[in-house]
C-alpha positions as CSV (number, residue, x, y, z in Angstrom):
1,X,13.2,-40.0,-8.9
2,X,10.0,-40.5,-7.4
3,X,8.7,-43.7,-8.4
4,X,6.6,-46.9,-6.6
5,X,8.4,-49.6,-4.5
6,X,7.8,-51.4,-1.8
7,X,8.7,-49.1,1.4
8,X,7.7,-51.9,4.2
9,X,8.5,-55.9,4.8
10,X,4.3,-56.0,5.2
11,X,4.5,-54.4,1.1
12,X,6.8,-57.0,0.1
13,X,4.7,-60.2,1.2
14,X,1.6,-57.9,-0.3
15,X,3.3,-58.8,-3.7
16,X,2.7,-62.2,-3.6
17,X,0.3,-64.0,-6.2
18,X,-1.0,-60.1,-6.9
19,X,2.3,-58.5,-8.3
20,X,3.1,-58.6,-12.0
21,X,6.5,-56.9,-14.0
22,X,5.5,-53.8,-15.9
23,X,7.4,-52.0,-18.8
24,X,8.3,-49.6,-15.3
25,X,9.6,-53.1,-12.7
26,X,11.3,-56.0,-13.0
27,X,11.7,-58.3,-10.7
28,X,15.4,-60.4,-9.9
29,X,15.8,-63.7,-8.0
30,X,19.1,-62.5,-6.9
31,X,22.0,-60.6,-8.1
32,X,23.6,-61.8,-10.8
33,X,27.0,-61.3,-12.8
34,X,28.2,-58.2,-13.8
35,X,26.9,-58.1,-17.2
36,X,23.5,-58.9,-16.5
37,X,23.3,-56.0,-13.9
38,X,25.1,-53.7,-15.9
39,X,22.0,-54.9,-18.9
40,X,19.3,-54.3,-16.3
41,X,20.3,-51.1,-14.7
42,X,21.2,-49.7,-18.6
43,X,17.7,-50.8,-19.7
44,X,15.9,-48.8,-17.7
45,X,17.3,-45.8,-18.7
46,X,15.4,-45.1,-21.8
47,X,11.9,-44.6,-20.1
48,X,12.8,-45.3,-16.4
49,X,11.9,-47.9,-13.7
50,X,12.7,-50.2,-11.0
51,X,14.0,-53.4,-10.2
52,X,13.8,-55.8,-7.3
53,X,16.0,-58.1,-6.2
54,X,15.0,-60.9,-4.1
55,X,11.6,-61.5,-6.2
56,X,10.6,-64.3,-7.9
57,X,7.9,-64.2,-11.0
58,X,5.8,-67.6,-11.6
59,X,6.4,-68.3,-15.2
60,X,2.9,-69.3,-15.9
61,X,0.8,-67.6,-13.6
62,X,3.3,-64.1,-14.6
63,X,2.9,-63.0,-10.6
64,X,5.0,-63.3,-7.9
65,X,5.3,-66.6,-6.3
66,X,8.2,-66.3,-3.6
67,X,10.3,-63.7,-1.8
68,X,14.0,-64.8,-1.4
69,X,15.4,-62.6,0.4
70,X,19.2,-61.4,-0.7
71,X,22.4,-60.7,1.4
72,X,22.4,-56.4,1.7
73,X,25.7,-55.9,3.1
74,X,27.6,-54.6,-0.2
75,X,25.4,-54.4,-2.3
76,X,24.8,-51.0,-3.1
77,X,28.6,-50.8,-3.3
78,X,28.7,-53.7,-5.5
79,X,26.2,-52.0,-8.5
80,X,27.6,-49.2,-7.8
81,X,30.8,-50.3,-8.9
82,X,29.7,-52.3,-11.5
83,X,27.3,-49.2,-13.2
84,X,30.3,-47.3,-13.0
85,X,32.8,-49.9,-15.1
86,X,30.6,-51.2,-17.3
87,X,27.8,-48.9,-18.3
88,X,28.8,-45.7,-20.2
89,X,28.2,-43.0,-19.5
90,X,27.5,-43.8,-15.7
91,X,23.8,-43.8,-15.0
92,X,22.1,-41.9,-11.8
93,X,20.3,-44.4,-9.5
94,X,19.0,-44.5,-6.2
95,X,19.2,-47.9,-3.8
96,X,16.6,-48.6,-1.3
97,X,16.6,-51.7,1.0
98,X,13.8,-53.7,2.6
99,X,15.5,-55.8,5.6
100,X,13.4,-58.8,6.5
101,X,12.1,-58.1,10.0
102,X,13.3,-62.2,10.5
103,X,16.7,-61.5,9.6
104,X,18.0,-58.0,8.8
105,X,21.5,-58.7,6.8
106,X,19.0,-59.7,4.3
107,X,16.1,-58.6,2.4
108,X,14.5,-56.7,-0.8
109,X,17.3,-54.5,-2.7
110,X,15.5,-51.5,-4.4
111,X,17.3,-49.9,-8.0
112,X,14.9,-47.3,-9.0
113,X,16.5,-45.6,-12.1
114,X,15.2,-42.9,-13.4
115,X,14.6,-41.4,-17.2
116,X,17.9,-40.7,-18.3
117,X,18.9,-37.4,-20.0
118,X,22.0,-39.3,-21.2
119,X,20.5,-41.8,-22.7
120,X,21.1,-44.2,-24.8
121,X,23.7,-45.5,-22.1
122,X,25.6,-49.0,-23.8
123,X,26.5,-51.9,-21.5
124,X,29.1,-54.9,-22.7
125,X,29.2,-53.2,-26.1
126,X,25.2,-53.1,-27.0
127,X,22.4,-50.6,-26.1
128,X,19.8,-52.1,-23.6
129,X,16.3,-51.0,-23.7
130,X,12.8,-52.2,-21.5
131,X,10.4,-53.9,-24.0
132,X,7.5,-54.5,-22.5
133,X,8.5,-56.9,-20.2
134,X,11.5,-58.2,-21.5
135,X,15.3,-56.6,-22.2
136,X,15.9,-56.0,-25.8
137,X,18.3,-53.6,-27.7
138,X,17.9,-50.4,-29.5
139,X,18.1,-50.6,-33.2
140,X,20.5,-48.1,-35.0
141,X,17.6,-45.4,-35.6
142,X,16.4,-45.4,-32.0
143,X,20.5,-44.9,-30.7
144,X,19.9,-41.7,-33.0
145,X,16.6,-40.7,-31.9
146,X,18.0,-40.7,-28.2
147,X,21.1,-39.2,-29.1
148,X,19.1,-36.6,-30.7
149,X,16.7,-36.2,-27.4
150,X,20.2,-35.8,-25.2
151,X,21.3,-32.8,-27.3
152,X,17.5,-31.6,-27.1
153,X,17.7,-31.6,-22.8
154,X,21.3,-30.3,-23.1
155,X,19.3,-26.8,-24.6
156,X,17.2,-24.6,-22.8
157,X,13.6,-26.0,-22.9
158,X,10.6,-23.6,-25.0
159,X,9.9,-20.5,-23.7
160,X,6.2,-20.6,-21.7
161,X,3.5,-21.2,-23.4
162,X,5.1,-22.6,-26.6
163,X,3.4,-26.1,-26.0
164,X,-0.1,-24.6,-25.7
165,X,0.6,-21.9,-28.6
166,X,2.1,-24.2,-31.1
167,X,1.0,-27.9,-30.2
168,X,-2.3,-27.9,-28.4
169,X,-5.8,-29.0,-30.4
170,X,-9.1,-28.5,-28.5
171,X,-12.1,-30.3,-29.0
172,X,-14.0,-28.0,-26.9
173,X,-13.9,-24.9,-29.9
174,X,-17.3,-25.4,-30.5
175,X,-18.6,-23.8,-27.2
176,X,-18.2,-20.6,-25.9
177,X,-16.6,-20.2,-22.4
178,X,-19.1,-17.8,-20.4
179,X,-18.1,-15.6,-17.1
180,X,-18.3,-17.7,-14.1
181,X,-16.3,-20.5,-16.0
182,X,-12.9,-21.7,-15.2
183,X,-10.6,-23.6,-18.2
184,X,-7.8,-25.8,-17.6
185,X,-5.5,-26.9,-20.4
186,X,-2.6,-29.6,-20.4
187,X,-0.4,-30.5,-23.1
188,X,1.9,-33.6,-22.8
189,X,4.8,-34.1,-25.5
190,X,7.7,-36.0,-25.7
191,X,10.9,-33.9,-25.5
192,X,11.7,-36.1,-28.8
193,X,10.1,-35.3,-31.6
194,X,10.4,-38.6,-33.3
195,X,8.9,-41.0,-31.6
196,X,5.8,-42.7,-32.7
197,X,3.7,-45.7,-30.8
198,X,3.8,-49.4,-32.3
199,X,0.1,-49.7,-33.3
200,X,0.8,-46.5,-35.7
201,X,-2.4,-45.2,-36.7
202,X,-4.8,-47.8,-35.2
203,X,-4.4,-46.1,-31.2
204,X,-8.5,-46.4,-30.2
205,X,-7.1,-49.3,-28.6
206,X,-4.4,-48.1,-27.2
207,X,-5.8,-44.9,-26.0
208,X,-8.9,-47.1,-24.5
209,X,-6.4,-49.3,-22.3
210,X,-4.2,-46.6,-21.1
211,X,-7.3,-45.3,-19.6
212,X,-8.1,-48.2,-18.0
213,X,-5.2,-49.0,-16.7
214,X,-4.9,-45.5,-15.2
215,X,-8.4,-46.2,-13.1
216,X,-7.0,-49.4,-12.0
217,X,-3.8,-47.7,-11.4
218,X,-4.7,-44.9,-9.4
219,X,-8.1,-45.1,-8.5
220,X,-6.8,-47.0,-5.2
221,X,-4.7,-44.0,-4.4
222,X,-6.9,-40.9,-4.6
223,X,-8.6,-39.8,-1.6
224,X,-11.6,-40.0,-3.8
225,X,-11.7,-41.3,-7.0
226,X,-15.5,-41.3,-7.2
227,X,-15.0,-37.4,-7.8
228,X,-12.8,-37.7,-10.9
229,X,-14.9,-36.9,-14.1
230,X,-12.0,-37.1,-16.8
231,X,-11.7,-41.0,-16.4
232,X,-15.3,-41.2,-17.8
233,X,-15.6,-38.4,-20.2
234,X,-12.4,-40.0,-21.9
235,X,-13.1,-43.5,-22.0
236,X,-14.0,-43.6,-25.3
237,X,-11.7,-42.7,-28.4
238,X,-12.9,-42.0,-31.6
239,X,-10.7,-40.8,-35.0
240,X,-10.3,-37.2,-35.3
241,X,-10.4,-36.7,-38.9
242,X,-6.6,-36.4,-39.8
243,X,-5.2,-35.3,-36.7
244,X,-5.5,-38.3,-34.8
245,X,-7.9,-39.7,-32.2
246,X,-10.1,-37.5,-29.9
247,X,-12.6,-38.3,-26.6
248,X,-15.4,-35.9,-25.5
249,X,-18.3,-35.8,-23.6
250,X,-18.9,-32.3,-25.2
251,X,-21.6,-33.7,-27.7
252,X,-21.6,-31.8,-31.2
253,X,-20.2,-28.8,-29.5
254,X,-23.1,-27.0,-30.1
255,X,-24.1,-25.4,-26.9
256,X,-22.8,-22.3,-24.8
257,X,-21.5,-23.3,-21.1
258,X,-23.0,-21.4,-18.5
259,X,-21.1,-21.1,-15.2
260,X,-23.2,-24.1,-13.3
261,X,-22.4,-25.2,-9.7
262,X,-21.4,-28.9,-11.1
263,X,-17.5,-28.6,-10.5
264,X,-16.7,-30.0,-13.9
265,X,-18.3,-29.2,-16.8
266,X,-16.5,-30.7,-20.2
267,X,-13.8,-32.5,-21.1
268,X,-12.3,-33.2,-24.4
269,X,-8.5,-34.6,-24.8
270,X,-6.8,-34.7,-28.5
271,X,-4.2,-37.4,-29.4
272,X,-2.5,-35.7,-32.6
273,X,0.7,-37.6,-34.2
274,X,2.8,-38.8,-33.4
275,X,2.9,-38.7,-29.8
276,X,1.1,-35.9,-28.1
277,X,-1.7,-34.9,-26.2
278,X,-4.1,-31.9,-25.7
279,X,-6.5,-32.5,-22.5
280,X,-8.7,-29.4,-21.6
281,X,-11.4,-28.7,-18.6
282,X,-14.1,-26.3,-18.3
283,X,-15.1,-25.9,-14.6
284,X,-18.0,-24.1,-13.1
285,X,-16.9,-21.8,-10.2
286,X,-20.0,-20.9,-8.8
287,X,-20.5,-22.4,-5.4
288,X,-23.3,-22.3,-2.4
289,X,-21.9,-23.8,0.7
290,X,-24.6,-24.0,3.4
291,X,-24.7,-21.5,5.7
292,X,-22.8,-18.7,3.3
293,X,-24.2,-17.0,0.2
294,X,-23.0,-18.2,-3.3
295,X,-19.4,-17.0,-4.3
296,X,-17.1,-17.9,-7.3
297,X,-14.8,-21.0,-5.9
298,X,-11.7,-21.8,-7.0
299,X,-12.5,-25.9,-7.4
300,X,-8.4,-26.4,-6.9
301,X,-9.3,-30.4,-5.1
302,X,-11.1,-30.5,-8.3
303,X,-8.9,-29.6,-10.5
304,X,-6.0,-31.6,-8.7
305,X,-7.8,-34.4,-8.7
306,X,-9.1,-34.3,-13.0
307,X,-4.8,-33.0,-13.3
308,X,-4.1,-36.2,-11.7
309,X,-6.2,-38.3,-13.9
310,X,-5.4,-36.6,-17.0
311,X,-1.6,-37.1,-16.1
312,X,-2.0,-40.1,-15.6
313,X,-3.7,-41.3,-18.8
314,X,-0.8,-39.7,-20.7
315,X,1.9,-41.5,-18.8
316,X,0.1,-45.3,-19.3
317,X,0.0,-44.0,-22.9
318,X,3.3,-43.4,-23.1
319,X,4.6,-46.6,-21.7
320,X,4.7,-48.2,-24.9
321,X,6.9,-45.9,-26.5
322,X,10.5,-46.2,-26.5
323,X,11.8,-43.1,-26.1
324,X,8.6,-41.7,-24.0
325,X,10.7,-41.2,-21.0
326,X,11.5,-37.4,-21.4
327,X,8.1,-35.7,-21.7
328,X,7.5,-32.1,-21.6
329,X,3.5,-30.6,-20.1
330,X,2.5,-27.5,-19.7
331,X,-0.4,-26.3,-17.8
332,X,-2.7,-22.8,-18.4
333,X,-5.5,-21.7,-16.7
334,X,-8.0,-18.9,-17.7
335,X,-10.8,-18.0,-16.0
336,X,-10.3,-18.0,-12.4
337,X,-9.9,-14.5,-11.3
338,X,-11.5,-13.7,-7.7
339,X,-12.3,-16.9,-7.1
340,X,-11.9,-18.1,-3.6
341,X,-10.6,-21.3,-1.9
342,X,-12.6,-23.9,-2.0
343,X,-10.5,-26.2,0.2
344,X,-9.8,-22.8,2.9
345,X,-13.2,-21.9,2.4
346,X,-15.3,-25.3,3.3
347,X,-13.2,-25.7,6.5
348,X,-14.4,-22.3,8.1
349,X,-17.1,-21.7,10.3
350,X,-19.7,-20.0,8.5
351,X,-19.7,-16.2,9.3
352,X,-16.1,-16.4,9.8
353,X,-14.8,-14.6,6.5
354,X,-16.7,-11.9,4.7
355,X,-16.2,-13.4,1.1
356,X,-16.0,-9.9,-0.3
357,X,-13.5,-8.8,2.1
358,X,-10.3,-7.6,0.5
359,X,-8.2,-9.6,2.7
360,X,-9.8,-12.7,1.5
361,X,-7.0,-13.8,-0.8
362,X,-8.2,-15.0,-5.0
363,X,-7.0,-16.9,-7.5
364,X,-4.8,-15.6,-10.3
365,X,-7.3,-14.8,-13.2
366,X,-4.7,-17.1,-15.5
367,X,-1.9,-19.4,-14.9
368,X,0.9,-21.2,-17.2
369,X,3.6,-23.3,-16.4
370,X,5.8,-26.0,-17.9
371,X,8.2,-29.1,-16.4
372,X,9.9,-32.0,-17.8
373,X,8.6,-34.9,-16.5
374,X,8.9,-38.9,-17.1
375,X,6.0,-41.5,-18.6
376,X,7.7,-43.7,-15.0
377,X,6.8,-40.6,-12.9
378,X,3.4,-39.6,-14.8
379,X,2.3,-43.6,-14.3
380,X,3.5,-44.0,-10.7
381,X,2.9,-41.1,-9.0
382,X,1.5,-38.5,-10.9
383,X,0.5,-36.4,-8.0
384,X,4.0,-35.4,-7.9
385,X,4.0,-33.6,-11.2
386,X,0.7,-32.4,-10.7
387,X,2.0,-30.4,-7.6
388,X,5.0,-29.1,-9.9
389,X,2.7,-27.9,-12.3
390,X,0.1,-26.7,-9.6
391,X,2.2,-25.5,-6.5
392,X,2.8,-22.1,-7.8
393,X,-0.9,-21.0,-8.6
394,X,-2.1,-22.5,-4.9
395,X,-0.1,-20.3,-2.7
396,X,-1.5,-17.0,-3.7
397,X,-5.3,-17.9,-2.6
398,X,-4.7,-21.0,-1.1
399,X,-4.5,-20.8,3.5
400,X,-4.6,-23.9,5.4
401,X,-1.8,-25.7,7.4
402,X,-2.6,-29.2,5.6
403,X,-1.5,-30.4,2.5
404,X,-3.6,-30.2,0.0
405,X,-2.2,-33.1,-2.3
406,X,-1.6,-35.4,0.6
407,X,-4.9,-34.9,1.6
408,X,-6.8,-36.0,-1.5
409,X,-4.0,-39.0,-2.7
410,X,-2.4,-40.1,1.0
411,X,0.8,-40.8,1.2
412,X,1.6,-44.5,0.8
């Protein structure tokens, strides 16, 4: 359930006149009857969020204009109670407070709810649902649709490598992949398979924004953001005959890829209906760190960093979808055998480690390996899935006592 809030009093105030509701967080004055907090809780269900209580949105301005603190004692029992009377089937949710550092009996009350498997969950007798930023309620064919997804996460998921076998569309099949060249490919789906964005067709537009929105989003965050290539190579979408819409900086696909030092080669991502996405990497793993002779490097804060990004795209995409909450990715790798640590290797003292020695450790020549994941998780913090996806290919080559994904996106 990891999602954004505010973890600090000093967070809270930050809010003010910057702070706007998102499709993800909605913002309450104060706690109000039962049936509106059994609405608001139930609403964010379908693709997950957060709500705050104790926040006020300027109507016209659409930012936050005042904290009122609320009273916390009994509060978490209180929603508690009423999730579990008047929302069915009982949603999972997690309470945080924020005590005011003036007062501590009062403060910011957290909800964060996460994508629910059980969804569509039906409060006083309707269906709730996030609409931007607004409550509505499902229609009759979207209760079906997420009926449909529950029954789909009650199964076993695909068996590895189903995503990439069946689903994934490259528009990088015009070059050829030389020795000394690492690929990384991601496919994102939802877990439904009938769920379609509003703009139908017409998604350059969409497609362009949820890029932008991830760069404003998570740019902040990154250790680094100036070393992410993916944000620009896929800035721009263009139609992809009938398959859907496509972004490159691959040119006409025309030339071979030789293993350069550059960390990142190419990038090409595929948007193919209804709702799914193909993102592939080539990365060049030759390296020449000062004071060493050249060896083949891993590039893993690299490729963290362009995961990150391309994780992230996909979950602003997806934020317009009802019914994107439940998404499915799966990562492969090819390429990458007896490459070396990058991150190990650029914190050692030259003539330390014999880059030849067997005991140097290497990367697995390829790599695949699926999760379920949320659009709430992929636009919030997708450095968590990127670690799910990533965590088991690090260990095997990957030495150092730090963390390698708290060191390029710090904790908050």
């Amino acid at each position: 359930m990891t999602m954004w809030f505010p973890k600090t009093w000093e967070s809270v105030e930050g809010l003010k006149g910057l702070a706007s509701e998102t499709p993800s967080l909605d913002f309450k004055r104060q706690l109000g009857t039962p049936e509106s907090i059994a609405t608001d809780i139930a609403a964010m269900t379908v693709n997950g969020g957060v709500l705050l209580y104790g926040i006020v949105e300027d109507k016209e301005t659409v930012v936050v204009s005042e904290i009122i603190p609320v009273e916390l004692a009994g509060a978490e029992e209180r929603l508690r109670q009423i999730a579990s009377s008047r929302i069915s089937p009982a949603p999972d949710f997690q309470v945080e407070t924020v005590a005011d550092p003036t007062d501590a009996t009062r403060g910011i009350l957290v909800v964060i709810i996460p994508a629910s498997g059980l969804a569509p969950h039906q409060a006083n007798g309707r269906y709730p649902c996030r609409q931007g930023t607004t409550t509505a309620y499902l229609e009759e064919r979207e209760v079906e649709r997420l009926y449909e997804q529950r029954r789909q996460l009650s199964q076993a998921g695909p068996s590895p490598g189903a995503l990439i076998t069946d689903r994934f569309v490259s528009v990088l099949d015009g070059f050829q992949m030389q020795e000394g060249t690492g690929s990384v490919r991601l496919i994102i789906s939802p877990i439904s398979g009938s769920v379609a964005h509003p703009a139908g067709p017409w998604q350059q537009g969409p497609l362009n924004a949820a890029v932008r929105a991830a760069i404003e989003h998570q740019g902040p965050r990154l250790g680094n953001a100036s070393l992410v290539g993916a944000w620009r190579a896929l800035s721009h979408w263009e139609p992809n005959g009938t398959l859907g819409w496509a972004a490159t900086n691959a040119g006409d696909g025309s030339a071979r890829i030789a293993p350069q030092a550059v960390p990142a080669i190419l990038f090409g991502s595929c948007l193919t209906y209804p709702a799914s996405f193909s993102f592939q990497a080539y990365f060049g793993l030759r390296a020449d760190t000062p004071g060493r002779r050249e060896y083949r490097s891993a590039r893993e804060a690299n490729i963290v960093y362009e995961l990150i990004a391309m994780l992230a795209i996909a979950g602003e995409y997806f934020r317009d979808i009802s019914g994107g909450g439940h998404l499915l990715a799966e990562l492969k790798l090819d390429g990458f055998a007896d490459a070396k640590s990058q991150f190990a290797l650029e914190r050692m003292e030259p003539g330390t480690v014999d880059l030849n020695a067997a005991s140097m450790p290497s990367a697995p020549a390829s790599f695949l390996y699926s999760i379920v994941t949320s659009s709430a998780e992929l636009r919030e913090t997708p450095e968590r899935a990127a670690r799910q996806l990533l965590e088991r290919w690090l260990p095997p080559f990957f030495r150092d006592d730090r963390d390698l994904f708290n060191w390029l996106v710090p904790p908050d």
